[in-house]
C-alpha positions in Angstrom: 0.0 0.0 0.0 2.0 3.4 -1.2 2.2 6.0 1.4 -0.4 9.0 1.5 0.8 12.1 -0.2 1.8 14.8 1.9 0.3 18.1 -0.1 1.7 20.4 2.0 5.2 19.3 1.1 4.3 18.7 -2.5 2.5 22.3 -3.0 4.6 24.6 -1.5 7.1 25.6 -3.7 8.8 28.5 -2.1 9.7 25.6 0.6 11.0 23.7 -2.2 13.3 26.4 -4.0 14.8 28.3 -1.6 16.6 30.7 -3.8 12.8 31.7 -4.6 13.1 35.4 -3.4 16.0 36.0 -5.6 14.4 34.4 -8.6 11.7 36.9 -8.0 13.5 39.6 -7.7 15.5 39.2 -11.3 11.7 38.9 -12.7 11.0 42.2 -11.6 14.4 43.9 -12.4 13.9 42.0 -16.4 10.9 42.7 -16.6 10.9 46.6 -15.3 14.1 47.1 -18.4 12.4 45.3 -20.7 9.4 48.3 -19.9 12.4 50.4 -20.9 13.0 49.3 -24.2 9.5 48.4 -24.8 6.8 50.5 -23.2 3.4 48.5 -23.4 0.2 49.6 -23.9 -2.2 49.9 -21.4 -5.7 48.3 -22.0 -8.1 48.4 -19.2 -10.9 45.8 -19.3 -12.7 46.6 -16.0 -13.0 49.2 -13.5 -10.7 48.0 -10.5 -7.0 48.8 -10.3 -5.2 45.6 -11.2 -7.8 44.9 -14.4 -5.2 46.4 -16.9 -3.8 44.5 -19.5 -0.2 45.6 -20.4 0.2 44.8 -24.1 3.0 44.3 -26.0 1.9 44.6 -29.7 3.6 42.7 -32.9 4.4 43.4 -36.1 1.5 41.2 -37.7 -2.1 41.0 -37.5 -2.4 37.0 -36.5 -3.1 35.6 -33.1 -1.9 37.0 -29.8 0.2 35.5 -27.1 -1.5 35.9 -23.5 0.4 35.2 -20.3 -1.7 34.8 -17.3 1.2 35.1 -13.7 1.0 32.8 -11.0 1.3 33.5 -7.3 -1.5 31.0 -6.3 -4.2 33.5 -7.2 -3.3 35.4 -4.1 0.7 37.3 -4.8 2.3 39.0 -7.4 1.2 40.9 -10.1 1.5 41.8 -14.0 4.5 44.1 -13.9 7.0 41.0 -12.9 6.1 39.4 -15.9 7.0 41.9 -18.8 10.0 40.4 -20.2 8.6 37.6 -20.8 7.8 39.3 -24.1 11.0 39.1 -25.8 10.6 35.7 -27.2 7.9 36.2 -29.1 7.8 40.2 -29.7 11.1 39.3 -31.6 9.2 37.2 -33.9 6.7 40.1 -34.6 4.0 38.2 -31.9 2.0 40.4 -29.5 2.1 39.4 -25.9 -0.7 40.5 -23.2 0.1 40.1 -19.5 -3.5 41.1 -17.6 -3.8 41.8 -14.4 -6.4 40.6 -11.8 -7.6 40.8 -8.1 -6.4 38.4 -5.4 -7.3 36.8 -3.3 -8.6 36.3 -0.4 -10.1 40.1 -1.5 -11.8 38.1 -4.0 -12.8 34.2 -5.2 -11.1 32.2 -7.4 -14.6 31.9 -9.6 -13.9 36.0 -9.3 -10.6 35.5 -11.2 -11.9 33.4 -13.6 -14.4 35.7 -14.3 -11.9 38.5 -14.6 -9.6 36.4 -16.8 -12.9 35.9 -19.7 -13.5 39.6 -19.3 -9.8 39.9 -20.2 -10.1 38.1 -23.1 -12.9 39.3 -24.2 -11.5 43.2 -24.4 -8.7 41.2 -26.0 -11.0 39.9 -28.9 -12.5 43.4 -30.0 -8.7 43.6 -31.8 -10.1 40.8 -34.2 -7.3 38.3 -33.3 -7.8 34.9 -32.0 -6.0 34.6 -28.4 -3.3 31.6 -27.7 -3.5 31.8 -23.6 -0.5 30.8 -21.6 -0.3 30.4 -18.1 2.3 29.6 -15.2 0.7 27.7 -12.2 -2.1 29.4 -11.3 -2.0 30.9 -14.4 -1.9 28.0 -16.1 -5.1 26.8 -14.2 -6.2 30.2 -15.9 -5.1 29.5 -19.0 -6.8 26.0 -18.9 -10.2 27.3 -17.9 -10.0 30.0 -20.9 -9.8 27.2 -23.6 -12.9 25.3 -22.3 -15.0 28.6 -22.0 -17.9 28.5 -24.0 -17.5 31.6 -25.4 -20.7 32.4 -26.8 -22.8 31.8 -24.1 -20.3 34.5 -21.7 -21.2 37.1 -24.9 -23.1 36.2 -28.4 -20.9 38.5 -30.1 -17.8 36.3 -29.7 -16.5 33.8 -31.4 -16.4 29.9 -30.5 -12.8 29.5 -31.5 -11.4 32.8 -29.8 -9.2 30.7 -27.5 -8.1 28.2 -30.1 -5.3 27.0 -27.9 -3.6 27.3 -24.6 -0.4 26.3 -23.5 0.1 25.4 -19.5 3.3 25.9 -17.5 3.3 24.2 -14.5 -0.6 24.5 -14.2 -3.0 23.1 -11.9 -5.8 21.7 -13.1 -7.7 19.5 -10.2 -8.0 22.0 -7.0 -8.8 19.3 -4.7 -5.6 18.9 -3.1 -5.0 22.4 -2.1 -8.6 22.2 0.2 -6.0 21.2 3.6 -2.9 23.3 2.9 -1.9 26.1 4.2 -1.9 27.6 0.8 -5.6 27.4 1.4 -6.1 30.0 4.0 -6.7 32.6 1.6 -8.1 31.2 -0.9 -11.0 30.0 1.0 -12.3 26.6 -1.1 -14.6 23.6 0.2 -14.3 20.3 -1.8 -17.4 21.1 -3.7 -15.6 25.0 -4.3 -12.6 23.2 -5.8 -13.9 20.6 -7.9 -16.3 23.3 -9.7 -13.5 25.9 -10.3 -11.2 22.9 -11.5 -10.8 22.5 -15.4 -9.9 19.3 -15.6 -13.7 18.3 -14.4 -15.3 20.7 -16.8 -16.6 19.7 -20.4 -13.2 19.2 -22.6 -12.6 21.7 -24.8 -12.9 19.1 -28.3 -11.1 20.0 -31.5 -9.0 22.4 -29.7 -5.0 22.6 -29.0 -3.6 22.4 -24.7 -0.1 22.0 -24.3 1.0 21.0 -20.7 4.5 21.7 -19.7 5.8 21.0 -16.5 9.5 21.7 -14.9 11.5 18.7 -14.8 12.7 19.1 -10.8 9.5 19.9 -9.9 7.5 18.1 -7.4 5.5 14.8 -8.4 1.8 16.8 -8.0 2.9 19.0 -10.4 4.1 16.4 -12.9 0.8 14.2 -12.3 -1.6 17.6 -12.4 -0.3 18.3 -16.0 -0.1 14.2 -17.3 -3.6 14.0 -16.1 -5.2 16.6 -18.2 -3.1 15.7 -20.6 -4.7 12.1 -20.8 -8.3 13.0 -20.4 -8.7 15.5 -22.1 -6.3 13.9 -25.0 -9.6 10.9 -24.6 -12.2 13.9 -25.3 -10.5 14.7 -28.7 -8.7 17.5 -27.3 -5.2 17.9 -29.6 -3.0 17.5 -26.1 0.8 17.5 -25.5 3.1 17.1 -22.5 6.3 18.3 -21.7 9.3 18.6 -19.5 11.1 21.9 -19.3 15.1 20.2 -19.0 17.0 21.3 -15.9 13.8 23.4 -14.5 12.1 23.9 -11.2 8.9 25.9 -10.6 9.9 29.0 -10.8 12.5 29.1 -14.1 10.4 27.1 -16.2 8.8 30.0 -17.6 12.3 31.6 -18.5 12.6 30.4 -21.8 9.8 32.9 -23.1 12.2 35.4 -23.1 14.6 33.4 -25.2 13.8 34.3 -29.3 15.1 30.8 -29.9 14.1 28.9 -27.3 11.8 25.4 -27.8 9.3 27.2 -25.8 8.7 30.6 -28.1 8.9 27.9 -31.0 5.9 25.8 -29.6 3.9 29.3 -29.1 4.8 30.4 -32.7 3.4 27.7 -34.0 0.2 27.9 -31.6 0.0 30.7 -33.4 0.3 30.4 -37.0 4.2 31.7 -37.6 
């Protein structure tokens, strides 16, 4: 009989990297020079402080990159995030990092919510929206591509999330109900299950890439392979992968990277 899994230990990732706050730190010192060089536009798509969108446009008129942070819906903020850009702004691909509210100010569902209304301003542009996501963003991300988007507004189209591409995501909230990373978010079993993707209707004929750190814990790896698998059953076009060398918080680096495997995945998510 294998031994219970302790989520604590398998969740908390600033316990697991140590060398987290300096990590941190370098995201906001790239991300505040890339600003610099390349001062986004600000797009707001709702009336409280953090719903801005800062967005980084392209040279072309074909789908836009999205990045939705992390922070277990309840830290950081867009502005770490902006460098993440350079990968694909160098191919001529805009990149959109929204902003939302926290919590325990406000629910996951909240978030979610926030996240469509996000997209949505995004879609008034014309172009079709690949969302990315790093762990709680890639729970974001996730829950973007099997929106129904016509029933949130009749006006948009069924394919404006065509695809979505996962780092480190969670996708079945379950075992975050008795951590500690719990307290502010505030979920019951029944809470977690309905704001967990990997429960709703599969997003069919659509594109989910899952990608996954290869030093991170074994949750993470199993979150991502499950999805993976059942949604892959539903018809959804699924792929997994292992960043080489990464742990949870420098698997998103290669977006900044023009040539990295990453940016070339994304580019061809959308159409270059």
């Amino acid at each position: 009989m294998s031994a219970p899994v302790d989520y604590e230990v398998e969740y908390n990732n600033r316990a697991r990297v140590p060398e987290n706050p300096s990590l941190i730190a370098g995201w906001a010192r790239d991300a505040a020079a890339y600003r610099e060089r390349q001062p986004p536009r600000s797009v707001r798509y709702g009336a409280g402080a953090r719903n801005v969108i800062d967005y980084f446009p392209g040279s072309h008129d074909g789908p836009m990159v999205v990045f939705i942070h992390g922070g277990y819906w309840q830290a950081l903020d867009s502005s770490f995030f902006s460098h993440l850009a350079g990968g694909l702004n160098a191919h001529g691909i805009g990149f959109a990092v929204p902003g939302y509210d926290l919590c325990p100010d406000v629910t996951i569902d909240r978030i979610i919510d926030e996240m469509r209304d996000a997209c949505r301003e995004l879609g008034k542009t014309g172009q079709s929206l690949v969302v990315s996501g790093h762990s709680a963003g890639g729970h974001l991300a996730a829950c973007m591509l099997a929106t129904d988007w016509p029933s949130i507004d009749a006006s948009l189209p069924r394919d404006l999330v065509p695809s979505a591409y996962a780092i480190s995501g969670l996708f079945d909230l379950g075992p975050l109900v008795e951590t500690s990373i719990n307290r502010a978010l505030h979920l019951d079993d029944a809470a977690a299950r309905a704001a967990s993707p990997l429960f709703w209707g599969a997003p069919a004929a659509k594109s989910f890439d899952a990608v996954v750190g290869e030093k991170e814990s074994a949750e993470y790896l199993r979150q991502s392979r499950t999805i993976v698998d059942a949604w892959g059953a539903a018809g959804v076009a699924t792929r997994f992968a292992v960043v080489p060398g990464a742990n949870h918080f420098t698997a998103i680096a290669p977006l900044a990277d023009p040539a990295s495997p990453m940016v070339a995945r994304l580019k061809q998510l959308a159409g270059r």
